[in-house]
N, C-alpha and C positions, 0 to 999 in steps of 0.2 A: 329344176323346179320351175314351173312355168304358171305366172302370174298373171291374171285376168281378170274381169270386171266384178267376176265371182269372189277372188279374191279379195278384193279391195271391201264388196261386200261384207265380206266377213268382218273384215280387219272391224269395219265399221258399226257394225252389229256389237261384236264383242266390246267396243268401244263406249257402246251405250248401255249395253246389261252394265257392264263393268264399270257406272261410273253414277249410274242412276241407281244399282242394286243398295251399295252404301246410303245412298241416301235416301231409299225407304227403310231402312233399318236405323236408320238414326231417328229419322223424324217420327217413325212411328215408337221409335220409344220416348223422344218427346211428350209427343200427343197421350201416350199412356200414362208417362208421369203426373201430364198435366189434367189428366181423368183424375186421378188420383188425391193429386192434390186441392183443386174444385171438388173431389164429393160426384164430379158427374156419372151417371149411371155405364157400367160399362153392357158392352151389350150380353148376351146368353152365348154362354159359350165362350167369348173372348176375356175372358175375367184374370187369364193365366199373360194375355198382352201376344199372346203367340200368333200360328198363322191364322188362325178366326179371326184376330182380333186385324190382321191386314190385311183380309176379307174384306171385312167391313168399314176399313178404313178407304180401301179403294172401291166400294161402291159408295163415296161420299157419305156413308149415313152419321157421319159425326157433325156435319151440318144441323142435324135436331137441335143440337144441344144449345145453341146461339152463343156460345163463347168466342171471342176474337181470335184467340190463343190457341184454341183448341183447334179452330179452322183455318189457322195459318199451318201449325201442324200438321195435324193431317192432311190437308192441300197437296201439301208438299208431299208427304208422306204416300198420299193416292197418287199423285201426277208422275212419283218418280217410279214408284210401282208398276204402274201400266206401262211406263218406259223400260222399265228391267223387262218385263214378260213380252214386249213387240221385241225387245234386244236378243231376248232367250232362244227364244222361238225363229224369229227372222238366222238366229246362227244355226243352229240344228236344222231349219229347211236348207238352208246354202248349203250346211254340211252335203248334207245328200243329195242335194241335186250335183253335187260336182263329180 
């Protein structure tokens, strides 16, 4: 097996889907709990807390809401997001390029 900078790539990719993915799934179910229990409006469509709802979580729109809680939450929740899907993506293009 012959290991390369591609390799390490990967390792590295998967490293981030894989570590950031849990932690949009956690905090986005925070952030929904905490919709919940504030009463805040959830958006159209994400009422279920599902993948609309971390849609929406990762294009920040839980910022409207001006809760601290809610935007610590989701923060988190959008920041690790976008770091699962660069992680996701960045592994399947390696895949293939190799």
């Amino acid at each position: 097996m012959e290991t390369g900078p591609g390799s390490l790539l990967i390792f590295l990719m998967l490293g981030l889907a894989g570590s950031a993915g849990p932690a949009h799934f956690g905090f986005r179910a925070l952030a929904f709990r905490q919709q919940l229990d504030k009463a805040i409006a959830l958006p159209e469509g994400g009422e279920d807390g599902g993948w609309l709802y971390s849609w929406w979580l990762m294009r920040w729109k839980h910022r409207a809401a001006n809760d601290h809680s809610l935007n610590f939450f989701g923060g988190i929740a959008a920041g690790s997001g976008w770091l699962a899907l660069v992680g996701a993506v960045g592994t399947v293009l390696l895949i293939g390029l190799q």
